[in-house]
N, C-alpha and C positions, 0 to 999 in steps of 0.2 A: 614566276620570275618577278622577282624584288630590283627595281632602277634608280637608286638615290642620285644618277648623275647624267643629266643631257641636257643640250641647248640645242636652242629655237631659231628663228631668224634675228630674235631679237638680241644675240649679241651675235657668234661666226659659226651659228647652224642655220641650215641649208632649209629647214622645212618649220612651216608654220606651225604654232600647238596642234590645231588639229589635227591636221596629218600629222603630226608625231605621233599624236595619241593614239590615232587609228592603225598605224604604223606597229604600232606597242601590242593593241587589243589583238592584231591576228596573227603577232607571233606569241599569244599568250602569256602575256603580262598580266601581272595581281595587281602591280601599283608601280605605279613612274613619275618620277619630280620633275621637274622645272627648274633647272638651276642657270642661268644663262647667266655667262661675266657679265662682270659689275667691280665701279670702283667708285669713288666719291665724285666722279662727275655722270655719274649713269644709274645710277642704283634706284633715285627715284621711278623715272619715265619706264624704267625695264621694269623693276618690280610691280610697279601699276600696272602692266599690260601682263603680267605672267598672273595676278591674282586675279583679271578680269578673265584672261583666259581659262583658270582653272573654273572660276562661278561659273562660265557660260555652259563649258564641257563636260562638268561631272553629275549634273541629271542625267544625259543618256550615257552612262558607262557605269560597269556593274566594279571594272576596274576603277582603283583607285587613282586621284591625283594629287601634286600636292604642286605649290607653287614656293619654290625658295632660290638663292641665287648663289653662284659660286664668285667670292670677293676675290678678284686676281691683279696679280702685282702688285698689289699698293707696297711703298714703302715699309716694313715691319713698323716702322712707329705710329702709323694711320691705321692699323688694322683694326684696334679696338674701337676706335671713333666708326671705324666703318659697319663693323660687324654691329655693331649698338642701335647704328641707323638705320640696321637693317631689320632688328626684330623690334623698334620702335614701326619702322612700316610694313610692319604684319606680314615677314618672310616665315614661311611656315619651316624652313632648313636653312642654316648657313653654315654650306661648303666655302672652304678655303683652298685655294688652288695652291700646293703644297712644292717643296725645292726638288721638283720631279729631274731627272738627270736630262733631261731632252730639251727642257727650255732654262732660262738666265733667271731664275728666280735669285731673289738678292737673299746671300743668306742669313738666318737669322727667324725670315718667315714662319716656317714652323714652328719655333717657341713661341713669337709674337702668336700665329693665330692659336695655342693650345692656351694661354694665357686668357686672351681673349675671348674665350668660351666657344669657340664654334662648333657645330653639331658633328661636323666631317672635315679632319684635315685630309685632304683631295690626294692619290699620289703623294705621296711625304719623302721618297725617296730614299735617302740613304739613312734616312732619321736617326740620329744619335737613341740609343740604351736611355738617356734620362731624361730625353724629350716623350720618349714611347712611355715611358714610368709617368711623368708629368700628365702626360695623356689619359693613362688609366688614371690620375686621382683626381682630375679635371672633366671627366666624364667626356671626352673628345674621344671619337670613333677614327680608327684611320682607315683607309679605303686602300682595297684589293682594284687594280682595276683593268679593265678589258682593253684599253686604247693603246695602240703599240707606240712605243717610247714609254709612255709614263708605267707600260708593265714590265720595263725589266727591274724594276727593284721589287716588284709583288713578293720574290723569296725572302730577301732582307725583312720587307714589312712585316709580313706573317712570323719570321721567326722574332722579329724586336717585340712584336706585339703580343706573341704568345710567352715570351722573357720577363715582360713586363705585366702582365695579367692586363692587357688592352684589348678594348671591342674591335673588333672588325667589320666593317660593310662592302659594299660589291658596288661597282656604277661603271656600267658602259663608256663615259663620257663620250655620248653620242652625239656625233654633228652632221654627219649625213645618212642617208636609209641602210646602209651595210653595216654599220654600227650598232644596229640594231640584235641585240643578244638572246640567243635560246637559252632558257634554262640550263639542257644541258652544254651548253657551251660555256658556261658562267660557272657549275660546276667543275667542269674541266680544267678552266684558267687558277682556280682556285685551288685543286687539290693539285696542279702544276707548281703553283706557288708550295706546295711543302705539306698543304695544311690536310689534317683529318676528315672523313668523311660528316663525322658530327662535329668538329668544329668548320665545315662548313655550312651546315644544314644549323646552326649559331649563326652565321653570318646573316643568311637567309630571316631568323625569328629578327636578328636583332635590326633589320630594315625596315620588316612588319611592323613593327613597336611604333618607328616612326611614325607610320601612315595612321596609325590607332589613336598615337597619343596629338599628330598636330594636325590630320586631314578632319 
């Protein structure tokens, strides 16, 4: 199991890294991020604690970590300033919390963050055809995801993204212990969503990739 998306206590999750992580390790996880909200008044103090926690935690675990933060709400015009600041301070991911149909995201977001370069626009929802296109030429991944609200557009996303030749990745956005995803339940959510069995088991490498290229 590949988890590019969960938070901490450090922003509105319920459990400290470690017990996430240990939480991860014995539902057999390969590798699980650190994404905790963040906006331009939070982003340092979070991020500093998400990357001490990663150095502390990953000598005893044979699973991987990565520490990165998902940039939520900001106004579309701050997103670059934000996203900037955040691999200026050594965010190994930046997830964009995307115009998911469950929350008042302002619209716009979604262009702003594929512009912006972020690694994962988060739930994108109803994402326009030449936002999804943008995405694939921009190298932005858009995310399948497990959390109820932000999964009912998973169908939409997979077919705009498979329309437009765009990555796909998987994340739980986990915020308390039941969130917590099996493999095969993560395939399920996915080939629910529409998609092939090898263009999920693509989703899967192309999460891996992450953890190779920033852990």
């Amino acid at each position: 199991m590949i988890d590019l998306h969960s938070h901490t206590i450090f922003s509105d999750g319920v459990l400290v890294p470690a017990e996430l992580a240990r939480r991860a390790e014995a539902a057999g996880y390969r590798a699980l991020a650190f994404t905790d909200h963040v906006d331009s008044s939070n982003l340092e103090p979070v991020l500093a604690k998400l990357l001490k926690a990663v150095k502390d935690l990953q000598p005893y675990y044979e699973m991987r970590l990565l520490a990165g933060v998902e940039v939520t709400h900001c106004p579309p015009g701050q997103i670059a300033e934000v996203v900037a600041s955040a691999r200026t301070q050594g965010a190994g991911l930046v997830i964009l919390h995307g115009e998911t149909l469950s929350e008042p995201v302002k619209p716009g977001t979604n262009h702003s963050a594929i512009l912006a370069g972020v690694d994962i626009l988060a739930h994108p929802g109803l994402i326009s055809l030449d936002d999804a296109r943008l995405a694939a030429e921009k190298g932005v991944c858009l995310e399948i995801s497990a959390r109820a609200g932000h999964s009912l557009t998973n169908g939409h996303v997979a077919a705009a993204a498979r329309q437009a030749s765009a990555d796909l990745t998987f994340g739980t956005d986990t915020h308390t212990p039941d969130n917590i995803c099996s493999r095969e339940k993560a395939v399920s959510i996915a080939r629910g969503a529409g998609l092939s069995a090898d263009e999920v088991e693509r989703i899967f490498e192309r999460g891996w990739r992450f953890f190779q290229e920033r852990g």
